[in-house]
HTML snippet that shows the backbone in 3Dmol.js (N, CA, C, O; Angstrom):
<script src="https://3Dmol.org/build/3Dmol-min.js"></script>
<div id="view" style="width:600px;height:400px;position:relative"></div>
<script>
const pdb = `
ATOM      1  N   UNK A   1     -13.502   9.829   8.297  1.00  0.00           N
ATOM      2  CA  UNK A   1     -12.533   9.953   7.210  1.00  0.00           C
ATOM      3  C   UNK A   1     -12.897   8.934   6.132  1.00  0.00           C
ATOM      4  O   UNK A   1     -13.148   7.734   6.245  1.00  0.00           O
ATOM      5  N   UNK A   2     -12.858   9.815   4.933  1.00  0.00           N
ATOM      6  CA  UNK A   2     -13.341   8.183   4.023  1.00  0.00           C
ATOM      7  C   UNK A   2     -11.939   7.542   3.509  1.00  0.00           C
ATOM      8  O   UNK A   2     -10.844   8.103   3.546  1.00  0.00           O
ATOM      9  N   UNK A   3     -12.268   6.032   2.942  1.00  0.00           N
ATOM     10  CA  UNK A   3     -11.586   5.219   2.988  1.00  0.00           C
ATOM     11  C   UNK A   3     -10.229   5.583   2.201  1.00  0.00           C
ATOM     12  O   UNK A   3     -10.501   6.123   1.128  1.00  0.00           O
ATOM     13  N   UNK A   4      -9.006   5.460   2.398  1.00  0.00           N
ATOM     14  CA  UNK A   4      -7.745   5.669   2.181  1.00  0.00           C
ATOM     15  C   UNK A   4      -7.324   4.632   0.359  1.00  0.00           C
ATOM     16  O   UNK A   4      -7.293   3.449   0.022  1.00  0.00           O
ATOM     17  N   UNK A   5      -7.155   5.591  -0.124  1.00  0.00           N
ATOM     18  CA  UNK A   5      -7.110   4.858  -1.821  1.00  0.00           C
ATOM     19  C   UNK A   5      -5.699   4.652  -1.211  1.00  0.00           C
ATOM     20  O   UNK A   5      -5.025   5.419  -0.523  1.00  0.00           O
ATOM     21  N   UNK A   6      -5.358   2.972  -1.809  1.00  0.00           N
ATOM     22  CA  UNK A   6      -3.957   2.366  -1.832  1.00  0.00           C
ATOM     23  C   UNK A   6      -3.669   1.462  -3.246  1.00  0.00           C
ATOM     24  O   UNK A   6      -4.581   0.814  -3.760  1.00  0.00           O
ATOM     25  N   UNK A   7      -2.545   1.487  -3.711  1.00  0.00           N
ATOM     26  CA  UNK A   7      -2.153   0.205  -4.682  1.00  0.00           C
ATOM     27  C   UNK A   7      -1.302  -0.780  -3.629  1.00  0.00           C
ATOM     28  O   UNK A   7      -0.780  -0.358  -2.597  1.00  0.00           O
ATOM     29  N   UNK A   8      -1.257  -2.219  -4.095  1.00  0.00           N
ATOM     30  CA  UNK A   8      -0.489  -2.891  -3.665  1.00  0.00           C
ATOM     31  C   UNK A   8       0.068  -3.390  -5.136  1.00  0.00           C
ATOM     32  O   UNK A   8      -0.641  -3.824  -6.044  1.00  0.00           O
ATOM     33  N   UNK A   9       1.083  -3.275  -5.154  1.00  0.00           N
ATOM     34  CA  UNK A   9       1.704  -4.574  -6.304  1.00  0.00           C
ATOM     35  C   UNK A   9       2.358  -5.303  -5.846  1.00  0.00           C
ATOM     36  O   UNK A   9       3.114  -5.063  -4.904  1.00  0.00           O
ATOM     37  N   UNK A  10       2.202  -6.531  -6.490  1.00  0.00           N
ATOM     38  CA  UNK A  10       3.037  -7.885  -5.980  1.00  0.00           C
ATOM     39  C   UNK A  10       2.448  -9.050  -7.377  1.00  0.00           C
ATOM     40  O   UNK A  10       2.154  -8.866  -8.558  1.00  0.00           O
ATOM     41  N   UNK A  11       2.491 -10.312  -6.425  1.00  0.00           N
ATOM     42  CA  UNK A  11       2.437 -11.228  -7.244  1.00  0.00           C
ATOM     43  C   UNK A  11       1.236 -12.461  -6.479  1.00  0.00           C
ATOM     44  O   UNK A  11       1.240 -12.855  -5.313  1.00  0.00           O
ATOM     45  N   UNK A  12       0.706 -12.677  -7.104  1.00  0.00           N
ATOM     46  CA  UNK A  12      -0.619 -13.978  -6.427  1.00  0.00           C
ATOM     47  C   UNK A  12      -0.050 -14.908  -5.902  1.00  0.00           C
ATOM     48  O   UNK A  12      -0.667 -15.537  -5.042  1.00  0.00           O
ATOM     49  N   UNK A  13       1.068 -15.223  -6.191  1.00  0.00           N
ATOM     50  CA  UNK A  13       2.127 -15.839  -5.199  1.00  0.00           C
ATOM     51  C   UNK A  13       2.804 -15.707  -4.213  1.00  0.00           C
ATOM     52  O   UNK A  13       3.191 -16.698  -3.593  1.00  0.00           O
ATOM     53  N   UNK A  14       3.188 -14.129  -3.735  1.00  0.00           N
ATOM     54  CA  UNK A  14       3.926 -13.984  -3.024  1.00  0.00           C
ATOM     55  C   UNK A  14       3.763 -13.805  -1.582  1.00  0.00           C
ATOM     56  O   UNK A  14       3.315 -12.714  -1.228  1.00  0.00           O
ATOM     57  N   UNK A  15       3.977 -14.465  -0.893  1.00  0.00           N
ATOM     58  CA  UNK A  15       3.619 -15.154   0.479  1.00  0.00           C
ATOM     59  C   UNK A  15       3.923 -13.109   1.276  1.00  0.00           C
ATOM     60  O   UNK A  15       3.189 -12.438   2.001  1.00  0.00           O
ATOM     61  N   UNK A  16       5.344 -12.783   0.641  1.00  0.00           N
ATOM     62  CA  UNK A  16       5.340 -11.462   1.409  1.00  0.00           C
ATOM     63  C   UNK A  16       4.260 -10.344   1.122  1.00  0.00           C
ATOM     64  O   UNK A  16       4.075  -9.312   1.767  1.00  0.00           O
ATOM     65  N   UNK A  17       3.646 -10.758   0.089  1.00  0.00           N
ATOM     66  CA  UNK A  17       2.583 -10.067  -0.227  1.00  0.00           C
ATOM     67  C   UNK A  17       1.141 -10.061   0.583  1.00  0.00           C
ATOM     68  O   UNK A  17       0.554  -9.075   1.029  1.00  0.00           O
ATOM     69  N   UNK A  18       0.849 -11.074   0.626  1.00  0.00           N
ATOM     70  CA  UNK A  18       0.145 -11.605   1.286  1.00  0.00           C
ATOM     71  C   UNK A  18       0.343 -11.052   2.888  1.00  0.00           C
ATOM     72  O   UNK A  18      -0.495 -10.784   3.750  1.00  0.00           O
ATOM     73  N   UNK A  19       1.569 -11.010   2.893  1.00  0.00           N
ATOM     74  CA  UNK A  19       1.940 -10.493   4.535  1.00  0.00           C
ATOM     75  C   UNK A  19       1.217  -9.519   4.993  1.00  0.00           C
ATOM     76  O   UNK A  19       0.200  -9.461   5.683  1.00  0.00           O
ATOM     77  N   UNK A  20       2.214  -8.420   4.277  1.00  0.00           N
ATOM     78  CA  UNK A  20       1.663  -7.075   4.044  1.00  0.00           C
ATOM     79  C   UNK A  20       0.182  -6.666   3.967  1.00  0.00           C
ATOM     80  O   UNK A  20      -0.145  -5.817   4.796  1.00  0.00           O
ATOM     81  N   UNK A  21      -0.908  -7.164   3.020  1.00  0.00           N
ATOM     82  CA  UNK A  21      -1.758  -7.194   2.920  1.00  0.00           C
ATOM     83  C   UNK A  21      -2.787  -7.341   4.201  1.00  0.00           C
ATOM     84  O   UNK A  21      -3.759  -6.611   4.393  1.00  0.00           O
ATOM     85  N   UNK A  22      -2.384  -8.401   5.009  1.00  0.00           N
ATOM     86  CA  UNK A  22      -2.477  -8.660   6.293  1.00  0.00           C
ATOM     87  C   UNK A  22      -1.948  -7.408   7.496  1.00  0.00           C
ATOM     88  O   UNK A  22      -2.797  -7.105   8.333  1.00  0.00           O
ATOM     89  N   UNK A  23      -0.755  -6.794   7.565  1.00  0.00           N
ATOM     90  CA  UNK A  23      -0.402  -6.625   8.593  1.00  0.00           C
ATOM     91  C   UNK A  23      -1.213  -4.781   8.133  1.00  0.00           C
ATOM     92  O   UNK A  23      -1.683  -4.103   9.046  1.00  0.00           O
ATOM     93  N   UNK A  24      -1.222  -4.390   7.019  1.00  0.00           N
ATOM     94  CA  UNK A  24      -2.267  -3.390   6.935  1.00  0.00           C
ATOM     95  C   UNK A  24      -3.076  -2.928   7.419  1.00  0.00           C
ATOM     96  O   UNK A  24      -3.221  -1.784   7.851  1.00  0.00           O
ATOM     97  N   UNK A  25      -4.082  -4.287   7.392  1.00  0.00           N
ATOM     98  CA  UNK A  25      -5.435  -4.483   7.319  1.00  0.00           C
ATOM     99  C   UNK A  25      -5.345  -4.616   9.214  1.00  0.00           C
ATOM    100  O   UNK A  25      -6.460  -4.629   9.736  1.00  0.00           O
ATOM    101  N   UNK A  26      -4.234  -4.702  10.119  1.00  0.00           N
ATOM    102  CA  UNK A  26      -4.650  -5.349  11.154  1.00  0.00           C
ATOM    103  C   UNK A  26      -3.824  -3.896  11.796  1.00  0.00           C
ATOM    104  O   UNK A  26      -4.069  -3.643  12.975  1.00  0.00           O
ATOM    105  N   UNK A  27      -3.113  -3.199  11.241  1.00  0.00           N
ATOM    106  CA  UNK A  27      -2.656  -1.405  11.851  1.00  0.00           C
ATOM    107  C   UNK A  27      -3.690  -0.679  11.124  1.00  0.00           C
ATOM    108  O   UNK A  27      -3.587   0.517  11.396  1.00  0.00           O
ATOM    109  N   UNK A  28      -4.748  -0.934  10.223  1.00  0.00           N
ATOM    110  CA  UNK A  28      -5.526   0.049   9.455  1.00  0.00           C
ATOM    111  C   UNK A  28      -7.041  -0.176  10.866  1.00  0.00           C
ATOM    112  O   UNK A  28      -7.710   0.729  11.365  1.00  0.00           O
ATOM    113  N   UNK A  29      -7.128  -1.570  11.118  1.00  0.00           N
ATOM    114  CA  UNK A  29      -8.170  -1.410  12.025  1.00  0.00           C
ATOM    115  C   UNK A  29      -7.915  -1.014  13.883  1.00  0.00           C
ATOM    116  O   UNK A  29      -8.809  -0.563  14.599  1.00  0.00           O
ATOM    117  N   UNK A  30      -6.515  -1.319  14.337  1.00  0.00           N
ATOM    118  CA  UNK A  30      -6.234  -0.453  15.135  1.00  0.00           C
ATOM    119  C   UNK A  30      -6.227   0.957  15.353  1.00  0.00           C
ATOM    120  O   UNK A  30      -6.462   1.589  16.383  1.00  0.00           O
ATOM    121  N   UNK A  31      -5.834   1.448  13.900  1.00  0.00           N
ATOM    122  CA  UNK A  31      -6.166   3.212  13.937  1.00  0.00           C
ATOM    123  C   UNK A  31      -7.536   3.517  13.784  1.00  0.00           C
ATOM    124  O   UNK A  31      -7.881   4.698  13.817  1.00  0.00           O
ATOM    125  N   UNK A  32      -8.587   2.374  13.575  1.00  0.00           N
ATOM    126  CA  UNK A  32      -9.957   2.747  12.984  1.00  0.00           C
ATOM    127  C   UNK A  32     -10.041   3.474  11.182  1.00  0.00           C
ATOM    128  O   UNK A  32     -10.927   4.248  10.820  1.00  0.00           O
ATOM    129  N   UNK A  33      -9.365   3.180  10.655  1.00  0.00           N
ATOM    130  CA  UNK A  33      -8.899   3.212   9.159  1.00  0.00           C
ATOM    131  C   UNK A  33      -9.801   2.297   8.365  1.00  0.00           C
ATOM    132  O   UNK A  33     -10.211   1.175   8.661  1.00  0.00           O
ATOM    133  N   UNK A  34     -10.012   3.011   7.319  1.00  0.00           N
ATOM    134  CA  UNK A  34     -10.565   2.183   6.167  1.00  0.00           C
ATOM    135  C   UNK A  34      -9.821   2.448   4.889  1.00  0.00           C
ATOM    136  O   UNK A  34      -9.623   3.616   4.553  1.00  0.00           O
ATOM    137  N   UNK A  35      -9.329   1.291   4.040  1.00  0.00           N
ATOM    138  CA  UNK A  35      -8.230   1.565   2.929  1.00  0.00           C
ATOM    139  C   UNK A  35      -9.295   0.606   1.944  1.00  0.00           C
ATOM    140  O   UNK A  35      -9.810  -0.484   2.194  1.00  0.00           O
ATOM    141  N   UNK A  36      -9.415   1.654   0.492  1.00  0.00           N
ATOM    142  CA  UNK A  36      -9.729   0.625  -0.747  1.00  0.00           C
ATOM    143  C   UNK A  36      -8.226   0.349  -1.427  1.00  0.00           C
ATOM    144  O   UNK A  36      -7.279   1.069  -1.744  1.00  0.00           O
ATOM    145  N   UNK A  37      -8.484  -0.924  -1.476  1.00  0.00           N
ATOM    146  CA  UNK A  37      -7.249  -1.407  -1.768  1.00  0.00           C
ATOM    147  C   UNK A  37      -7.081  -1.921  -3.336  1.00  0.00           C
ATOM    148  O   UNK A  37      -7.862  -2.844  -3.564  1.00  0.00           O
ATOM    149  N   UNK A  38      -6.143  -1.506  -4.638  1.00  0.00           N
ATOM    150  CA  UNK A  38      -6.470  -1.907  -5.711  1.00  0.00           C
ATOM    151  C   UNK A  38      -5.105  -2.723  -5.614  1.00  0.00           C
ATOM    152  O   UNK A  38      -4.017  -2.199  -5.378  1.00  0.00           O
ATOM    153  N   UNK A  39      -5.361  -4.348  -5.871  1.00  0.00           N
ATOM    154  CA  UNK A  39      -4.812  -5.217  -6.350  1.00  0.00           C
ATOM    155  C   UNK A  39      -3.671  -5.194  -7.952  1.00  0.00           C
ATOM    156  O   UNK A  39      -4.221  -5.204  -9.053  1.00  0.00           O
ATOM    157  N   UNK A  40      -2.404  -5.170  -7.863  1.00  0.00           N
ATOM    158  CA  UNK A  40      -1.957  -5.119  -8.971  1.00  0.00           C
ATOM    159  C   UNK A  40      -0.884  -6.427  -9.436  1.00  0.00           C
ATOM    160  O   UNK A  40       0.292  -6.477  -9.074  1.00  0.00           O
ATOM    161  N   UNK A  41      -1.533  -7.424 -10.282  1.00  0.00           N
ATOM    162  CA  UNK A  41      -0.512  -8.292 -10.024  1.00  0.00           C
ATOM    163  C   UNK A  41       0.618  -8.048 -11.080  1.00  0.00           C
ATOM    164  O   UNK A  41       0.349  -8.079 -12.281  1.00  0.00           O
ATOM    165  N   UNK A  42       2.026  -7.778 -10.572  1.00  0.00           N
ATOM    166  CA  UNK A  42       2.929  -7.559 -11.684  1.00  0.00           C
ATOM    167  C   UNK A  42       3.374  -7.973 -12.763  1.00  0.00           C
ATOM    168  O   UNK A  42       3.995  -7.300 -13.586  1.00  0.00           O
ATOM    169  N   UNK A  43       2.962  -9.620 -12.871  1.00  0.00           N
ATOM    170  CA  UNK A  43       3.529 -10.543 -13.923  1.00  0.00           C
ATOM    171  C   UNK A  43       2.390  -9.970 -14.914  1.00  0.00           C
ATOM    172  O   UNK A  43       2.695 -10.459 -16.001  1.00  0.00           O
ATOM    173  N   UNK A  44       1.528  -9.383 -15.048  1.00  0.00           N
ATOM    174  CA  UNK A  44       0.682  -8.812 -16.386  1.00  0.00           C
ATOM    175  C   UNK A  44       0.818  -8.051 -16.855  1.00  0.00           C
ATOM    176  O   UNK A  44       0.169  -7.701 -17.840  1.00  0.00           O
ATOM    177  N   UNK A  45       1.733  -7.461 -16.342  1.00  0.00           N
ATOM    178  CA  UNK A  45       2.533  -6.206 -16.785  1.00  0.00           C
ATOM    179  C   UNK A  45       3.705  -6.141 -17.038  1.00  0.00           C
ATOM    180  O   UNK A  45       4.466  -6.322 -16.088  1.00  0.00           O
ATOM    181  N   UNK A  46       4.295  -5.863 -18.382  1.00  0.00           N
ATOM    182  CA  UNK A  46       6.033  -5.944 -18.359  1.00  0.00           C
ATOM    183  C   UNK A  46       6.884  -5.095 -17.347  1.00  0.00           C
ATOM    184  O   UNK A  46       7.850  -5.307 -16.613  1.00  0.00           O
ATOM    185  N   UNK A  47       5.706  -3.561 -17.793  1.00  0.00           N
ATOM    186  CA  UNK A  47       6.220  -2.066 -17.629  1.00  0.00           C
ATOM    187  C   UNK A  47       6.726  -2.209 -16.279  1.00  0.00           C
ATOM    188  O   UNK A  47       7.852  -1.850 -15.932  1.00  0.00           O
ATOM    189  N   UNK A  48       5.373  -3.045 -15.110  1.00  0.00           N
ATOM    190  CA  UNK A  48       5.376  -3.070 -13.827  1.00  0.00           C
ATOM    191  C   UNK A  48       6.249  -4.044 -13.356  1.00  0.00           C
ATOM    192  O   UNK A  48       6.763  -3.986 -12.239  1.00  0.00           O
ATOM    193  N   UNK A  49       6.512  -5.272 -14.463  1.00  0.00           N
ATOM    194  CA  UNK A  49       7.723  -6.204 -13.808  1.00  0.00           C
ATOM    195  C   UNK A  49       9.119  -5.602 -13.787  1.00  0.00           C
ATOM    196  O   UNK A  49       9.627  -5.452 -12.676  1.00  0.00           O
ATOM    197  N   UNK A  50       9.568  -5.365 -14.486  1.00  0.00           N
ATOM    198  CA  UNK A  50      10.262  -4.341 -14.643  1.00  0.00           C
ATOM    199  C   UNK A  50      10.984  -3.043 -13.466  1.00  0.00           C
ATOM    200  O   UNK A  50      12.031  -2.488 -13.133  1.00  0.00           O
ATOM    201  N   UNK A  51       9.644  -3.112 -13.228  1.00  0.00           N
ATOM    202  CA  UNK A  51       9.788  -1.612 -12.456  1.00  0.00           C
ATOM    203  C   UNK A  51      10.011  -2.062 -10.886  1.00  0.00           C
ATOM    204  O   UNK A  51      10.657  -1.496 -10.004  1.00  0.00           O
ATOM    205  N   UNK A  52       9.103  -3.509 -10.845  1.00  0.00           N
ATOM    206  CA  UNK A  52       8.921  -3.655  -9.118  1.00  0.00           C
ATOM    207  C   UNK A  52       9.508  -5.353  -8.628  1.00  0.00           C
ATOM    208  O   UNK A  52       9.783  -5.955  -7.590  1.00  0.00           O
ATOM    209  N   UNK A  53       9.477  -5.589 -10.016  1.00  0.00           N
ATOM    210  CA  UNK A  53      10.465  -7.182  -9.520  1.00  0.00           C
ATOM    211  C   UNK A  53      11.366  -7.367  -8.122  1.00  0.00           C
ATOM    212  O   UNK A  53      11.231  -8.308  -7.339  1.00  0.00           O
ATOM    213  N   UNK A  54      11.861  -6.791  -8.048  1.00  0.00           N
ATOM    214  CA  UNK A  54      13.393  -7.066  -7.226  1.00  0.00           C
ATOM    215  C   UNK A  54      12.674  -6.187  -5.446  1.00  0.00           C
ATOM    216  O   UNK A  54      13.283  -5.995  -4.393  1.00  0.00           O
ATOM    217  N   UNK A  55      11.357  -5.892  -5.779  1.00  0.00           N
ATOM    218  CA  UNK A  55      10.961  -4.245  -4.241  1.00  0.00           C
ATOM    219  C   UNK A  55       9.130  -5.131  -3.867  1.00  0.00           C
ATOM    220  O   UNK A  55       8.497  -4.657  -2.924  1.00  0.00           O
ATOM    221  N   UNK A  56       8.569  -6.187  -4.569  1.00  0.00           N
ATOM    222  CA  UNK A  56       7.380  -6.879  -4.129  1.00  0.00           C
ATOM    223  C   UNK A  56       7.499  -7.197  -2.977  1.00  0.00           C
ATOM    224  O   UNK A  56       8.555  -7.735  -2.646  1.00  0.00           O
ATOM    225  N   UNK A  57       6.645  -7.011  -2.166  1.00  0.00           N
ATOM    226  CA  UNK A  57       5.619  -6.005  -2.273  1.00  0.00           C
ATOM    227  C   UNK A  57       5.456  -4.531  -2.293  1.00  0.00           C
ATOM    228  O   UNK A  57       6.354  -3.969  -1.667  1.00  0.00           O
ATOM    229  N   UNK A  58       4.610  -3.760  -2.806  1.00  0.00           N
ATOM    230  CA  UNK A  58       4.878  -2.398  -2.785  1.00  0.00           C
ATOM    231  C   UNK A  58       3.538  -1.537  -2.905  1.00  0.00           C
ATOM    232  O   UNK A  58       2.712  -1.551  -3.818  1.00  0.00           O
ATOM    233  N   UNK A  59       3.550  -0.785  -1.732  1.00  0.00           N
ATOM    234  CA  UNK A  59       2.446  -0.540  -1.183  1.00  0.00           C
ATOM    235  C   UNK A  59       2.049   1.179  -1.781  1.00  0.00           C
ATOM    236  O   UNK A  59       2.417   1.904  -0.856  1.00  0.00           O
ATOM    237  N   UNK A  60       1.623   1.835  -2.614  1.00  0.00           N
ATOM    238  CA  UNK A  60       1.353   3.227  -3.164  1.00  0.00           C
ATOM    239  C   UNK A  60       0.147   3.936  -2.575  1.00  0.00           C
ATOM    240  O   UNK A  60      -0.875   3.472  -2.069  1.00  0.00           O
ATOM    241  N   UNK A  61       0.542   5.183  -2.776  1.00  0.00           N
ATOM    242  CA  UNK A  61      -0.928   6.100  -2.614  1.00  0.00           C
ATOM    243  C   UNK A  61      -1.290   5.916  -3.788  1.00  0.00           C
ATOM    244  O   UNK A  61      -0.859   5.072  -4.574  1.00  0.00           O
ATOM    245  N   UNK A  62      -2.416   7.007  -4.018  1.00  0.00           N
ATOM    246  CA  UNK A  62      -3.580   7.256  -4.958  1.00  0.00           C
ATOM    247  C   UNK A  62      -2.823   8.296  -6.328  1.00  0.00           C
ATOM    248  O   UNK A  62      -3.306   8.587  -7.422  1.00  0.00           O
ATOM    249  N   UNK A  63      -1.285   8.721  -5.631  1.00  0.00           N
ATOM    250  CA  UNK A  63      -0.674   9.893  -6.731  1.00  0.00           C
ATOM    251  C   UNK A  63       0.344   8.669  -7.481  1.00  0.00           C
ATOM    252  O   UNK A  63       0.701   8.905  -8.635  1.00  0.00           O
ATOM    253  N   UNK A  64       0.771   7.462  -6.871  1.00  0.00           N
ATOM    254  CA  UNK A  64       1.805   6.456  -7.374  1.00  0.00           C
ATOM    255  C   UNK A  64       2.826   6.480  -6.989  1.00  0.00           C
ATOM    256  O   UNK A  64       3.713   5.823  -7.535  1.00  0.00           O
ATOM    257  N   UNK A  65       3.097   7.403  -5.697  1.00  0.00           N
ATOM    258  CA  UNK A  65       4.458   7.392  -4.433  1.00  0.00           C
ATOM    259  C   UNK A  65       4.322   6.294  -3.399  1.00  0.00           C
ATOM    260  O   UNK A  65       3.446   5.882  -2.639  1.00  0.00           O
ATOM    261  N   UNK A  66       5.794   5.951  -3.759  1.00  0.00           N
ATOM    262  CA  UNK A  66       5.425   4.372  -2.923  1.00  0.00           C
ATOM    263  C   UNK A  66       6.016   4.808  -1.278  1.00  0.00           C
ATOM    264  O   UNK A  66       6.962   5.464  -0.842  1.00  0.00           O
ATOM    265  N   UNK A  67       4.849   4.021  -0.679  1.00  0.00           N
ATOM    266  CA  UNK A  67       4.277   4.584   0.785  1.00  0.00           C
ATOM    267  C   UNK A  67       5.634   2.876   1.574  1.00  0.00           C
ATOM    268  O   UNK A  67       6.226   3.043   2.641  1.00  0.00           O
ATOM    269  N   UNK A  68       5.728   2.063   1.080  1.00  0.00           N
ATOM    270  CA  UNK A  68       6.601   0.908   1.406  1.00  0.00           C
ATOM    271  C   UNK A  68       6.774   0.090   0.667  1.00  0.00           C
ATOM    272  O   UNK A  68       6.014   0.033  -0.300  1.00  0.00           O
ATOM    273  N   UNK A  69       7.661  -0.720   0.786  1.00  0.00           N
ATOM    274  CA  UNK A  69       8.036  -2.054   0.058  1.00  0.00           C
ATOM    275  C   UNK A  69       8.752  -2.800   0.570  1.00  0.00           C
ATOM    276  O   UNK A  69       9.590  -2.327   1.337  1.00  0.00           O
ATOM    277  N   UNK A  70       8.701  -4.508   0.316  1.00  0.00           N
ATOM    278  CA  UNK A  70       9.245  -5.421   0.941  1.00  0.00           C
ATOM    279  C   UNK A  70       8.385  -6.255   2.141  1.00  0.00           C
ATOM    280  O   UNK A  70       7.874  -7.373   2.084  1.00  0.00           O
ATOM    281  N   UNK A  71       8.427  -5.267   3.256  1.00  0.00           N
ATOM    282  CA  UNK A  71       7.384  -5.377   4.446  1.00  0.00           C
ATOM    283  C   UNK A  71       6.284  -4.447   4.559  1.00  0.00           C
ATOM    284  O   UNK A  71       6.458  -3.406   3.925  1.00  0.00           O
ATOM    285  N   UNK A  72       5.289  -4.536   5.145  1.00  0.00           N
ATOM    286  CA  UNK A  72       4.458  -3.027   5.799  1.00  0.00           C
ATOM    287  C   UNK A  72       5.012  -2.217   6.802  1.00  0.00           C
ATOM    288  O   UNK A  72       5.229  -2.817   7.854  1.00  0.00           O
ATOM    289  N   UNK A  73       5.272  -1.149   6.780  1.00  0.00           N
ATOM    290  CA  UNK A  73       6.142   0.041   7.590  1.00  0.00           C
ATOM    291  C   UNK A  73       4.669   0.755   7.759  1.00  0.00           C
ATOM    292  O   UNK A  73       3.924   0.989   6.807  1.00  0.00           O
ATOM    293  N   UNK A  74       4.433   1.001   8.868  1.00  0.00           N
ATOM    294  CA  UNK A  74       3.473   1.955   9.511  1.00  0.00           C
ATOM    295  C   UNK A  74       3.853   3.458   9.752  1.00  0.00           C
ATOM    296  O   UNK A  74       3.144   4.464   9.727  1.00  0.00           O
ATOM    297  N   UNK A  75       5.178   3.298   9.989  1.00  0.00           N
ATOM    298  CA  UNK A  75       5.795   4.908  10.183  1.00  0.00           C
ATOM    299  C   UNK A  75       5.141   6.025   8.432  1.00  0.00           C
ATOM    300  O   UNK A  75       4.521   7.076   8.273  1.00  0.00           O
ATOM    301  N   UNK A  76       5.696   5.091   7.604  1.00  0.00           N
ATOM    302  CA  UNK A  76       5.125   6.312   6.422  1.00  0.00           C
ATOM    303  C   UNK A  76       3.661   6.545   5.817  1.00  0.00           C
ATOM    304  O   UNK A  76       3.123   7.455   5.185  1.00  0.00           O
ATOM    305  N   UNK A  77       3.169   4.973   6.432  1.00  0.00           N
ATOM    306  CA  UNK A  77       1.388   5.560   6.481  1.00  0.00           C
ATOM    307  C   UNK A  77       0.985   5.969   7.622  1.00  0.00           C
ATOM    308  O   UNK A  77      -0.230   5.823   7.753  1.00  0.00           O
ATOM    309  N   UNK A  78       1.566   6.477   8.607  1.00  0.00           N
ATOM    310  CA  UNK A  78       1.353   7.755   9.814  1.00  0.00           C
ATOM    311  C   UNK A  78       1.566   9.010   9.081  1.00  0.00           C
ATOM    312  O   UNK A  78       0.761   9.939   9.010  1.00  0.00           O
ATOM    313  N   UNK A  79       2.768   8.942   8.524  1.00  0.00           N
ATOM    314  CA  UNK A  79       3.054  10.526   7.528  1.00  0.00           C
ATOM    315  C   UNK A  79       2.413  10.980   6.803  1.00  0.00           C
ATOM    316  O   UNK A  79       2.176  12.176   6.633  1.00  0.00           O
ATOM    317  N   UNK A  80       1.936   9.869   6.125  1.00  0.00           N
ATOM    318  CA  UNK A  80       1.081  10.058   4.599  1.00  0.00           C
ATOM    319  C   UNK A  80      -0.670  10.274   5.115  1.00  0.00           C
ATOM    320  O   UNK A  80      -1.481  10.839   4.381  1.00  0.00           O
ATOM    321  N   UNK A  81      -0.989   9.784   6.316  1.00  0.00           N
ATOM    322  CA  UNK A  81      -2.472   9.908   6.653  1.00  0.00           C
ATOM    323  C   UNK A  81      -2.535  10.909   7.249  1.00  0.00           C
ATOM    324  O   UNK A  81      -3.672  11.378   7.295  1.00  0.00           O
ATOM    325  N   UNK A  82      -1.483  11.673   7.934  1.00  0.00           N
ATOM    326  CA  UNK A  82      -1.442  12.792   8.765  1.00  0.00           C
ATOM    327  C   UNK A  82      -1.360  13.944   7.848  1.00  0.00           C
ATOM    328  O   UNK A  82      -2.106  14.908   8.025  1.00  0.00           O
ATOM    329  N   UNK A  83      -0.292  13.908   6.636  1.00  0.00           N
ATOM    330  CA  UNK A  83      -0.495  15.099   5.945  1.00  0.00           C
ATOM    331  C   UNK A  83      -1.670  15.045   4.983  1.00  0.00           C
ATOM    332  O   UNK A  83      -2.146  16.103   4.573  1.00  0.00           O
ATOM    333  N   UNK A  84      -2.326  13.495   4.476  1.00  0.00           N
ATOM    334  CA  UNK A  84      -3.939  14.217   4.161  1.00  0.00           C
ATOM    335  C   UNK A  84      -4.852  14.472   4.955  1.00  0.00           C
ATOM    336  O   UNK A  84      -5.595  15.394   4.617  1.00  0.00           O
ATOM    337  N   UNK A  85      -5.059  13.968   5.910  1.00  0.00           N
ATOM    338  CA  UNK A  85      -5.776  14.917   6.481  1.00  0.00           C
ATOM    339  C   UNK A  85      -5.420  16.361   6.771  1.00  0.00           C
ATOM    340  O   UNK A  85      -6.324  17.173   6.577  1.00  0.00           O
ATOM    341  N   UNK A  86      -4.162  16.854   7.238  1.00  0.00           N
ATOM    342  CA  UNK A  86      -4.119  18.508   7.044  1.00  0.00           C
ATOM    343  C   UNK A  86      -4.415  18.940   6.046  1.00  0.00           C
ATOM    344  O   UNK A  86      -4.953  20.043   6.141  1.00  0.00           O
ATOM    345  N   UNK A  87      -4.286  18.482   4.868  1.00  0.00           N
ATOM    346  CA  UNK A  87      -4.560  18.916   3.247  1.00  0.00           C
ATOM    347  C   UNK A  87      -6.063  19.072   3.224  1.00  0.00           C
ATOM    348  O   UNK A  87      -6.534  20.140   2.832  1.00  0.00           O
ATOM    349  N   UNK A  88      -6.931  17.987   3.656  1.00  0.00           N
ATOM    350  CA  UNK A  88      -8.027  17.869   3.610  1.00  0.00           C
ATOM    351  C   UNK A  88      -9.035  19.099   4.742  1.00  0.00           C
ATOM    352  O   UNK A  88     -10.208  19.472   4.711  1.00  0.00           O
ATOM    353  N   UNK A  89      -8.008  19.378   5.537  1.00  0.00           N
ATOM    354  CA  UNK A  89      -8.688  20.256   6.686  1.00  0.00           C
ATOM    355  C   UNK A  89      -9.235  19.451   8.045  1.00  0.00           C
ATOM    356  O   UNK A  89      -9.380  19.959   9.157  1.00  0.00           O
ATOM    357  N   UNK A  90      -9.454  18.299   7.735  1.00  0.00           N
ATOM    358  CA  UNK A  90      -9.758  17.518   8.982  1.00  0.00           C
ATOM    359  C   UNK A  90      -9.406  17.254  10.754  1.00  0.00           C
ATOM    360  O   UNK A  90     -10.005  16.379  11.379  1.00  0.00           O
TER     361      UNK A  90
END
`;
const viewer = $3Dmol.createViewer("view");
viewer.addModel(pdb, "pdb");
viewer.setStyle({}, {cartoon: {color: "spectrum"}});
viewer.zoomTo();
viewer.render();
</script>
């Protein structure tokens, strides 16, 4: 399977960010998963402070549906990897 496009937004500060980032990376290599991960820090963005201030961290697919926030939840990247791959035929 090739590697799983993700956004994270948060902040270079934020320790829960950082969490997340971590607890991903450590259920992405238990499933044998590979995720490119694009870094978004929110304070460079009004649109995005705005939007995600009060929900950092916040974890998206590749369409901009947010897959979690706050903590890493594994239940909706089970949902979300299971229905691309049916999409994909895999």
């Amino acid at each position: 399977m090739p590697a799983i496009k993700l956004t994270l937004y948060g902040r270079e500060t934020c320790h829960l960010c950082h969490d997340m980032l971590q607890d991903l990376r450590v259920w992405g290599a238990a499933q044998h998963l590979r995720f490119e991960i694009t870094h978004i820090d929110i304070d460079e963005q009004p649109d995005l402070l705005n939007a995600y201030a009060n929900m950092i961290p916040v974890l998206c697919d590749q369409t901009g549906q947010i897959l979690c926030f706050g903590r890493f939840d594994a239940r909706p990247m089970e949902t979300h990897i299971l229905l691309k791959t049916k999409m994909v035929g895999l």
